[in-house]
N, C-alpha and C positions, 0 to 999 in steps of 0.2 A: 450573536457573534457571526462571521461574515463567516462561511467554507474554508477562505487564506487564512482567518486567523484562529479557528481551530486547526488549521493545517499546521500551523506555526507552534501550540499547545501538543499536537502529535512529538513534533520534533524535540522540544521540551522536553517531556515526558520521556521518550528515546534514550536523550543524552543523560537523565538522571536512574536509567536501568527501570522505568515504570514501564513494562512492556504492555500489559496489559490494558492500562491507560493510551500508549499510545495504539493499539488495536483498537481501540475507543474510536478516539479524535481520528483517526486516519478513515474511517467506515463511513463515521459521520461526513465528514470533508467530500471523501470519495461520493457518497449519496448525494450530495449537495449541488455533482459534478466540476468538483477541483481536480485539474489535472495532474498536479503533480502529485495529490494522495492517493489517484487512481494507480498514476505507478510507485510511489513507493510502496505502498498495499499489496499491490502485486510484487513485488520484490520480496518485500516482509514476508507473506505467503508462501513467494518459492522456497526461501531459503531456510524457512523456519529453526530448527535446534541448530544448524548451522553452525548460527549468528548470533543466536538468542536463547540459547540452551532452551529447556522444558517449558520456557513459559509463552514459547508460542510453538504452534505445530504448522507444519508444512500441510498447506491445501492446495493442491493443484488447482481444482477445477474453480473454488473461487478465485485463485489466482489469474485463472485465464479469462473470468469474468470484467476481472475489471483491467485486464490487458487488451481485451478488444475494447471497452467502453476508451480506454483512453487512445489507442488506435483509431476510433471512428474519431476522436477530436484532432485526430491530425497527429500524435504524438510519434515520433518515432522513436522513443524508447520502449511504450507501448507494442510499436511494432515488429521492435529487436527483441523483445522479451517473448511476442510470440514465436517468433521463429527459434529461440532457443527451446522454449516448452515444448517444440513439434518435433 
C-alpha cells in the first residue's frame, strides 16, 4: 500500500471510533513521509482526550516531531501548529 492509501485507512479508522488503528496507519503514513499524516498525527497528538477520550493520550513532544517534519515539506499547517505548541 502506498503512504496516501494507508493515509486514507487512518481516516477510515477515525470516522468508525478505531483510534488506535488509526494511530497505526497515521505513524505508518507519517514514516513513509505523507504530509498530510504528518499533520494530522500531529494534531491527533496534541489534542489527545480532548477529542478522543482515553484512547489516545496527548504527546507533545512527538507531536512537535512530526510538526517540524511536515514544516521542513513546506506545510504550513505544520508550521501553525508549531507556533501554537510554542
Amino acid at each position: 500500500a502506498t503512504p496516501e492509501q494507508i493515509y486514507q485507512l487512518a481516516l477510515e479508522a477515525r470516522t468508525e471510533g478505531n483510534y488506535a488503528a488509526m494511530l497505526d496507519y497515521l505513524r505508518r503514513a507519517a514514516r513513509s513521509g505523507d504530509r498530510p499524516a504528518r499533520e494530522l498525527l500531529a494534531s491527533v497528538l496534541m489534542a489527545g482526550p480532548a477529542l478522543y477520550g482515553k484512547a489516545v493520550r496527548a504527546d507533545y513532544c512527538e507531536a512537535a516531531y512530526w510538526m517540524r517534519l511536515s514544516a521542513t515539506q513546506g506545510s504550513v499547517v505544520g508550521r501553525h501548529q508549531l507556533l501554537l505548541l510554542n
